[in-house]
C-alpha positions in Angstrom: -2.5 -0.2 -57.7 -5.0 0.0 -60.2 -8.7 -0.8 -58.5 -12.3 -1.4 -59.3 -15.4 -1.4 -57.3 -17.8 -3.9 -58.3 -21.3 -2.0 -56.8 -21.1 1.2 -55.9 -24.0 1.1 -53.2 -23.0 2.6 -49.8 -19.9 0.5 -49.0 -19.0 1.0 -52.5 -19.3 4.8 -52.4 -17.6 5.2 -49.1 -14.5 2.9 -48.8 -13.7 3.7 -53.2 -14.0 7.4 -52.4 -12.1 7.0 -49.6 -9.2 5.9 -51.9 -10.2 8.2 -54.9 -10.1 10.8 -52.2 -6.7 10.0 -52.0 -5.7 10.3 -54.9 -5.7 6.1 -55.9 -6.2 4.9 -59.4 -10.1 3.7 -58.8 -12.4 3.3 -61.2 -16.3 2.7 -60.6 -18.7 -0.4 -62.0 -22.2 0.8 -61.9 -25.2 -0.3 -62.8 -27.2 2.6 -62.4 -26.4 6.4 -61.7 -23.9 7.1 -63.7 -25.0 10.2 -65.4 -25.8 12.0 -61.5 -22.5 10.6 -60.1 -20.5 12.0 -63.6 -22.3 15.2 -62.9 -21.8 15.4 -59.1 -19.2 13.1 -58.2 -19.5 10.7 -54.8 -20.0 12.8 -51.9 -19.8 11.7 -48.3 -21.6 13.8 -45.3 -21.7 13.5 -42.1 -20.0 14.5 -38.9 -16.9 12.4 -38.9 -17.1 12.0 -42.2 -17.4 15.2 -45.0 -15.6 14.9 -47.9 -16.1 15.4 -52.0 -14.7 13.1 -55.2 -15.4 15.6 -58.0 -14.2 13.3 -60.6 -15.0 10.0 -60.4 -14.0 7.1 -63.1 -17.3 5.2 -63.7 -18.2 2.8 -66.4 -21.1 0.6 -66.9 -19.2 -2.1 -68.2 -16.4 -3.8 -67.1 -14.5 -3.9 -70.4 -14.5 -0.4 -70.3 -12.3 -0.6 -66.9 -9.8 -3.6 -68.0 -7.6 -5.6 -65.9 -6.7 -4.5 -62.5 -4.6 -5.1 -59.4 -7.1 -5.3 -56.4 -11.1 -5.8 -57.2 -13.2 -4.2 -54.4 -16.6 -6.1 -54.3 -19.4 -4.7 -53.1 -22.1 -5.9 -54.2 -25.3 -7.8 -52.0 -24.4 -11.3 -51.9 -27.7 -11.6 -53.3 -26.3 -10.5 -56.6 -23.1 -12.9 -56.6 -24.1 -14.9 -60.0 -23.7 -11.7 -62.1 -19.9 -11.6 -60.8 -19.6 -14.1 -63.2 -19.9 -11.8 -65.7 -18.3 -8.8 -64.1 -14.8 -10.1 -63.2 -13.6 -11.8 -66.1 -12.7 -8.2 -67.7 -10.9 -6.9 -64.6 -8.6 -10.1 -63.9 -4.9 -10.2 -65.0 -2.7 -12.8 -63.6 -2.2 -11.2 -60.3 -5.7 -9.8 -59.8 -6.4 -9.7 -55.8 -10.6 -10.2 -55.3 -11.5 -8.3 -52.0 -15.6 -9.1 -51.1 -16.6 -6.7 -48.8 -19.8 -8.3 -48.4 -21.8 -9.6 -45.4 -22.3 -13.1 -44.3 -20.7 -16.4 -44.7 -20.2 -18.4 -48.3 -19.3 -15.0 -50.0 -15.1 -15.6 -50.3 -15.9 -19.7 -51.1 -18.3 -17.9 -54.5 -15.6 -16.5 -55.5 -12.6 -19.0 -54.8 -15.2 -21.8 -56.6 -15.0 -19.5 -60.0 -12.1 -17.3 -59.7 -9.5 -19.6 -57.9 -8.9 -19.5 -54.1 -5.5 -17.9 -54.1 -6.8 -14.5 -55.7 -9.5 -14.2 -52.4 -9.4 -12.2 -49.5 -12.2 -10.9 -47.5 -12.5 -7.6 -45.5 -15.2 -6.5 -42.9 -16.6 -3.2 -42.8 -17.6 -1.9 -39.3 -19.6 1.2 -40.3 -23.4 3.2 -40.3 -24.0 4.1 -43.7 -27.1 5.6 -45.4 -27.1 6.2 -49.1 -29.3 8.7 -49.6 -28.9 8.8 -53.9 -26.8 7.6 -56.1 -23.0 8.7 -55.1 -24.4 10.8 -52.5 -23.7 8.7 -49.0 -24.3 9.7 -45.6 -21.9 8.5 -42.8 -23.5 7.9 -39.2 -20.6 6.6 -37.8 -17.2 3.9 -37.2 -15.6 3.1 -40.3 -13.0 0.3 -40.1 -12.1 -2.5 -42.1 -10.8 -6.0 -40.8 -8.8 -8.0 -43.9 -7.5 -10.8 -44.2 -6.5 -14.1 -46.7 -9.5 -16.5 -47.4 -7.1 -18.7 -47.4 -3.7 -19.2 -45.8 -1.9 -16.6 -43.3 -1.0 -13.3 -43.9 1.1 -12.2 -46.3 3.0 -9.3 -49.1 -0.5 -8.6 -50.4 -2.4 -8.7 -47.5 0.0 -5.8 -46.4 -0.2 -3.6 -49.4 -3.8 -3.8 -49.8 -3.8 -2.8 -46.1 -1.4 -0.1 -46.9 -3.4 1.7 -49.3 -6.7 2.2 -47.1 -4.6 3.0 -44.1 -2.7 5.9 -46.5 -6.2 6.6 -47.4 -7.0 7.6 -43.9 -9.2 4.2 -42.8 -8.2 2.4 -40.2 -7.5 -1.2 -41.6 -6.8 -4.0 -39.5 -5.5 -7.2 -40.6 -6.2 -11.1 -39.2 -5.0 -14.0 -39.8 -8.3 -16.1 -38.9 -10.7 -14.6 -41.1 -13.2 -16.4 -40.7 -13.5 -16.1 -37.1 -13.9 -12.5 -37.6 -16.9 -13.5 -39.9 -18.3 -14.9 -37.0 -18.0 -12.6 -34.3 -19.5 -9.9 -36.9 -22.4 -12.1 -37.1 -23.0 -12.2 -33.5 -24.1 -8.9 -34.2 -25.2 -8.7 -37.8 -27.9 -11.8 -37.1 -30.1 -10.3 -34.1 -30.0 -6.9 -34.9 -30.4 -7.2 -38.5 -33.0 -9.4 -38.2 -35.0 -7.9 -35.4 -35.5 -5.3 -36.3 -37.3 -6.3 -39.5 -39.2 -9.3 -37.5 -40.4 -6.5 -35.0 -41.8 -4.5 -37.3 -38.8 -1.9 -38.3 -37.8 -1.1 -35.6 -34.7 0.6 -35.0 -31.9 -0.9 -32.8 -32.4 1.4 -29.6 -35.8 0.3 -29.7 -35.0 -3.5 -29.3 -32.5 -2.3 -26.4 -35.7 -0.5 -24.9 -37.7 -3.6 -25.1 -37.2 -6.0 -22.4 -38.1 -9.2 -24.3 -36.7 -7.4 -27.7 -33.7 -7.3 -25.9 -33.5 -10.8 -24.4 -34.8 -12.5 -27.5 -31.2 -10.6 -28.9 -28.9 -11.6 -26.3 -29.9 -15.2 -26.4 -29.6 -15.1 -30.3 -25.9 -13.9 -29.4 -25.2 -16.7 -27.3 -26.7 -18.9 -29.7 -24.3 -17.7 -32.6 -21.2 -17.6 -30.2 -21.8 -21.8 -29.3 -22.4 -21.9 -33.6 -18.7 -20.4 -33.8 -17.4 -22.6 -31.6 -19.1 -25.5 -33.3 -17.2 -24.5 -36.3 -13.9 -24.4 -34.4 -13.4 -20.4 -33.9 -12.9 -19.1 -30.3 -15.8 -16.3 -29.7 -16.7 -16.3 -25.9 -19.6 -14.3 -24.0 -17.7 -11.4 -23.9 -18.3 -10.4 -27.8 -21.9 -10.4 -27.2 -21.4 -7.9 -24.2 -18.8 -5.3 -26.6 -21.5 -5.8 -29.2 -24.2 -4.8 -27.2 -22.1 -1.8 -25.2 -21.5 -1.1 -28.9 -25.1 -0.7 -29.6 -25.5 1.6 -27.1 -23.8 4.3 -28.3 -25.8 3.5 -32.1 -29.2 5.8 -31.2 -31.9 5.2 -33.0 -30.0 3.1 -36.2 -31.4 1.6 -39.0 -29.6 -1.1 -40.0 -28.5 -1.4 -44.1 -31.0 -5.0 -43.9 -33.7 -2.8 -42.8 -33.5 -0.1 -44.9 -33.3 -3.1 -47.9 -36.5 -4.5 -46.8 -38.3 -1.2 -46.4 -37.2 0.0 -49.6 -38.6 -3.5 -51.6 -35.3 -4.6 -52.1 -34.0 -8.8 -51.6 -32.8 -9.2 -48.3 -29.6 -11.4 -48.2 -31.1 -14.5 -46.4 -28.8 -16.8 -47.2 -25.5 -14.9 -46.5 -26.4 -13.7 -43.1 -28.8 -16.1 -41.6 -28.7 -19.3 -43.7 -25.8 -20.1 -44.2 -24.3 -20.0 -40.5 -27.4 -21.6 -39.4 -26.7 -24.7 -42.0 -22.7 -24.5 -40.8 -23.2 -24.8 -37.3 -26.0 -27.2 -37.6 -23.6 -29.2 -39.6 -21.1 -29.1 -36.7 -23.8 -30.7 -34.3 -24.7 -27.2 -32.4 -28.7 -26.7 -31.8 -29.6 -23.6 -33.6 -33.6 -23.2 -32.5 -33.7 -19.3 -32.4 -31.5 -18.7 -35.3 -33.3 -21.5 -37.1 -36.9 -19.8 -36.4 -35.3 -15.8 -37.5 -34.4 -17.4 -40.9 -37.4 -19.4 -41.9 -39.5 -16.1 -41.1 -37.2 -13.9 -42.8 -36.8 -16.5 -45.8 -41.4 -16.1 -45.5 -40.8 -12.2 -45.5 -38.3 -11.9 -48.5 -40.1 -14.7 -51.0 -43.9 -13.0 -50.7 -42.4 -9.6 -52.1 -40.7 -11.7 -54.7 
């Protein structure tokens, strides 16, 4: 397969290397830090983790890459209109679209422009920290869950799968990908958005906190009964994995966090407005949720 990454950010950088690592054909969209990652390549540190791309295929256009088999996308969804101008070039008839991004209403973007049959989405379940361009530090996990946007599994879905699993990450594949969407949210919603609304904080800190760590579980809860508004079987017991999960986390930042500290757009609408505006549309009472976005939607506009 021939394959571009659309933002090469921290997901970017770790699940392209990854496959560059590996010796797949990938080749790099950037918008900035091309000369250092030319120079230096995409390194990845960390425990688990260590390994060097020396020579790395970036461009800062996407004519310069052409058409290609499997599109990684990585960007922020806050960034989704300027796909419009950086798929066109990579698309041939076949051209599989893989969003790698957070939130809900990030596969339908792309289906509305692109065509729904060339969509799949994939989950990543992974601490990263870039620290500079192509220069990525991995704190820990590192799967992927894919799976069709729309329809079952199928051919595709199995040799995308095939080449991270050759590339030494553990890919899973579902056939209710949407569902997945949700149960990732039962985690992404409180703890990314806690810890910003508490003052960046870091996740153990809201575990610490008693009423931190109610005002998380009942957010859970709340997200598991918006699921199930939307037809997807989540029950209590994801918000206890999650939070056993976040046990073992220390002291993490999450990637929302570091966004805000660093100036940048949050991604409101992907992660907290738009399930909020699906499960209210589904008849399910979404107070808590409802009163983390409007603050978070405050926080992001006065810094724009």
């Amino acid at each position: 397969m021939k394959i571009a990454v659309v933002g090469t950010g921290a997901i970017g950088s770790f699940y392209g290397g990854k496959l560059a690592h590996e010796g797949r054909d990938v080749h790099f969209l950037l918008r900035s830090g091309i000369a250092k990652i030319k120079r230096s390549g995409i390194r990845i540190r960390g425990q688990k983790e260590n390994f060097h791309v020396a020579r790395v295929q970036c461009y800062e256009t996407a004519d310069a890459i052409g058409p290609c088999d499997l599109v990684l996308i990585a960007l922020k969804a806050t960034n989704n209109e300027a796909l419009l101008q950086l798929i066109p070039p990579l698309l041939h008839q076949h051209t599989i679209l893989l969003t790698l991004q957070n939130g809900l209403g990030n596969e339908d973007f792309l289906a509305q422009h692109f065509g729904d049959d060339r969509v799949m989405g994939g989950l990543c379940f992974i601490c990263l920290s870039r620290i500079s361009p192509g220069l990525i530090e991995h704190l820990d996990y590192g799967h992927l869950i894919i799976g069709e946007f729309i329809g079952s599994l199928r051919a595709r879905t199995c040799a995308v799968a095939r080449e991270f699993q050759q590339s030494n990450v553990v890919c899973q594949m579902v056939d209710n990908l949407m569902e997945e969407r949700w149960r990732k949210l039962v985690w992404n919603i409180p703890f990314n958005g806690l810890t910003i609304a508490a003052g960046g904080i870091t996740t153990e800190e809201i575990l610490r906190e008693a009423s931190l760590h109610s005002a998380a579980l009942a957010l859970m809860n709340e997200i598991i009964e918006g699921a199930k508004s939307c037809g997807h079987n989540l029950t209590g017991d994801v918000a206890v994995e999650h939070m056993k999960r976040t046990e073992t986390m220390g002291a993490y930042k999450p990637s929302t966090l570091l966004d805000f500290e660093a100036g940048r757009a949050l991604e409101v609408e992907a992660i907290w407005g738009e399930p909020l505006r699906r499960a209210q549309a589904n008849g399910a009472a979404m107070p808590r949720l409802e009163q983390l976005y409007v603050l978070l939607k405050s926080l992001n506009a006065r810094r724009e």
